[in-house]
C-alpha positions as CSV (number, residue, x, y, z in Angstrom):
1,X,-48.9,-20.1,55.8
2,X,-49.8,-23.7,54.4
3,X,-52.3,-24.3,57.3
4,X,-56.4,-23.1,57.5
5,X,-56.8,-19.6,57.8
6,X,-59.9,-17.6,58.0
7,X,-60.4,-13.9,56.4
8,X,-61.7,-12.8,59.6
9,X,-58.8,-13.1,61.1
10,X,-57.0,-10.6,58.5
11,X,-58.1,-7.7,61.0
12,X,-56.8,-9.0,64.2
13,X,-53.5,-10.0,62.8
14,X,-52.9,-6.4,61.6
15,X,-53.7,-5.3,64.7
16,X,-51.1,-7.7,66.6
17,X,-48.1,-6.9,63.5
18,X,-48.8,-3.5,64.2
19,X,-48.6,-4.2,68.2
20,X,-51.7,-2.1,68.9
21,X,-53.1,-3.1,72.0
22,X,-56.5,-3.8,72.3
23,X,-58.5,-3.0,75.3
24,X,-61.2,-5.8,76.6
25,X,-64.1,-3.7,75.0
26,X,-62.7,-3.7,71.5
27,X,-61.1,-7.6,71.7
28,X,-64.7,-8.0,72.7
29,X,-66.2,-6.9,69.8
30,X,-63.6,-8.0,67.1
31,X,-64.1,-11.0,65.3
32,X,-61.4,-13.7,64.3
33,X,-58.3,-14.0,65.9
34,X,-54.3,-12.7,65.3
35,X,-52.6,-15.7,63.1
36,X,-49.3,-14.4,63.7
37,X,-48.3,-17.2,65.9
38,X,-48.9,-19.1,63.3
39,X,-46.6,-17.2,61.0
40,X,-44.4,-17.1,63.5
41,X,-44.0,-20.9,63.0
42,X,-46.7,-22.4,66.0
43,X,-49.0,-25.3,64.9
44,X,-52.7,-24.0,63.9
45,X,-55.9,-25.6,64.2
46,X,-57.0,-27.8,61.4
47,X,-60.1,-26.3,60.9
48,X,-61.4,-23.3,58.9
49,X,-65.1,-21.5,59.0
50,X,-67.5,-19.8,57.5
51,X,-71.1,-18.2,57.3
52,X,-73.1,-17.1,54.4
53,X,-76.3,-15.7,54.5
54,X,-78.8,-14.4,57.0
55,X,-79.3,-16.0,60.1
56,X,-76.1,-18.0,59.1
57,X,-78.4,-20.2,56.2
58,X,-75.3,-21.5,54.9
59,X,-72.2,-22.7,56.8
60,X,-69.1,-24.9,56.4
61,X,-66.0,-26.4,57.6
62,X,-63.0,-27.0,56.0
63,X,-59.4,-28.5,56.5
64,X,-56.9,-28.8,54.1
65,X,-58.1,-31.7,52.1
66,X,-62.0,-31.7,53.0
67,X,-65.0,-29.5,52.9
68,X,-68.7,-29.7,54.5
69,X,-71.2,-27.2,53.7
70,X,-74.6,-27.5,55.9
71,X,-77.7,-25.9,54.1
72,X,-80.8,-25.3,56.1
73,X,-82.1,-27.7,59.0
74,X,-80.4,-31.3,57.7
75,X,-78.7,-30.5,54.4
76,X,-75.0,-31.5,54.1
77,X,-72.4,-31.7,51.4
78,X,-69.3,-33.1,51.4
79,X,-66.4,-32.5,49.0
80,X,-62.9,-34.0,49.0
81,X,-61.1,-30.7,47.4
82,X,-57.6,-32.5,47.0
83,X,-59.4,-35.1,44.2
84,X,-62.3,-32.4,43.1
85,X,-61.1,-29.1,44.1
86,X,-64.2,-27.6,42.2
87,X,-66.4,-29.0,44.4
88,X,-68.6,-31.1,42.0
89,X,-68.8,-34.5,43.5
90,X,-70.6,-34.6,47.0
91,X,-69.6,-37.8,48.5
92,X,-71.3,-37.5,51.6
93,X,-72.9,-41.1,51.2
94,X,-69.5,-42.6,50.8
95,X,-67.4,-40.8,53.5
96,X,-69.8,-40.6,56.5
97,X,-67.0,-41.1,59.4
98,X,-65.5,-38.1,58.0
99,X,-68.8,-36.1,57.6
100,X,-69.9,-37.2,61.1
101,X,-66.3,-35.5,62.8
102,X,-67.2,-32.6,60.6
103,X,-70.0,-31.8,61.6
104,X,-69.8,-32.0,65.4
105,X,-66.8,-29.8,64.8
106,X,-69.0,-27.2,62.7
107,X,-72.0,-27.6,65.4
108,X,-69.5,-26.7,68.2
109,X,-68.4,-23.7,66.4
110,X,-71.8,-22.3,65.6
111,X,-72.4,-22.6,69.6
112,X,-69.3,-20.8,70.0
113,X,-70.1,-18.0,67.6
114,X,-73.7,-17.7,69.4
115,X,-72.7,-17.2,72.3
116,X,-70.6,-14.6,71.1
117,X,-73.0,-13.0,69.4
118,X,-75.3,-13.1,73.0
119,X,-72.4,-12.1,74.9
120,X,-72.4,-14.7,77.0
């Protein structure tokens, strides 16, 4: 697929190929989500994830042509990866609408993911 993706959602999508069904205990304890309605040709979200570290110390947000990384308390990078793929050039101080939508997006997923992770 040409949109964002995440890894975690490798393991839920092999599930749903595989149509094994999934009782509301075990969806409630697997991460990610099935992609294959995106395979099957449905628009995806723009936005990809992740977490490194413990406690989540490093976390970013990606979409197809930009990437923000937030490390520790107030630490941000931004990284256009269609001009610098490799990440080299943070141009956080030049692009700060686009940081800005960025990271409310990331802070609303880390509030999603804790509340998963409190089971609320």
């Amino acid at each position: 697929v040409s949109s964002q993706v995440q890894l975690i959602d490798l393991f839920p999508t092999i599930l749903d190929f595989l149509n094994i069904s999934q009782d509301s205990q075990v969806k409630a304890n697997i991460q990610g989500k099935s992609i294959v309605p995106i395979i099957e040709g449905e628009e995806s979200e723009e936005f990809a994830y992740g977490e490194m570290g413990k406690r989540g110390g490093l976390n970013f947000v990606r979409t197809s042509e930009w990437k923000l990384i937030r490390e520790g308390e107030n630490t941000f990078q931004l990284y256009n990866l269609r001009d610098d793929p490799k990440e080299t050039k943070n141009v956080i101080a030049e692009y700060h609408d686009i940081a800005d939508r960025l990271k409310k997006n990331l802070f609303e997923w880390m509030f999603t993911n804790l509340q998963k992770k409190a089971g609320l």
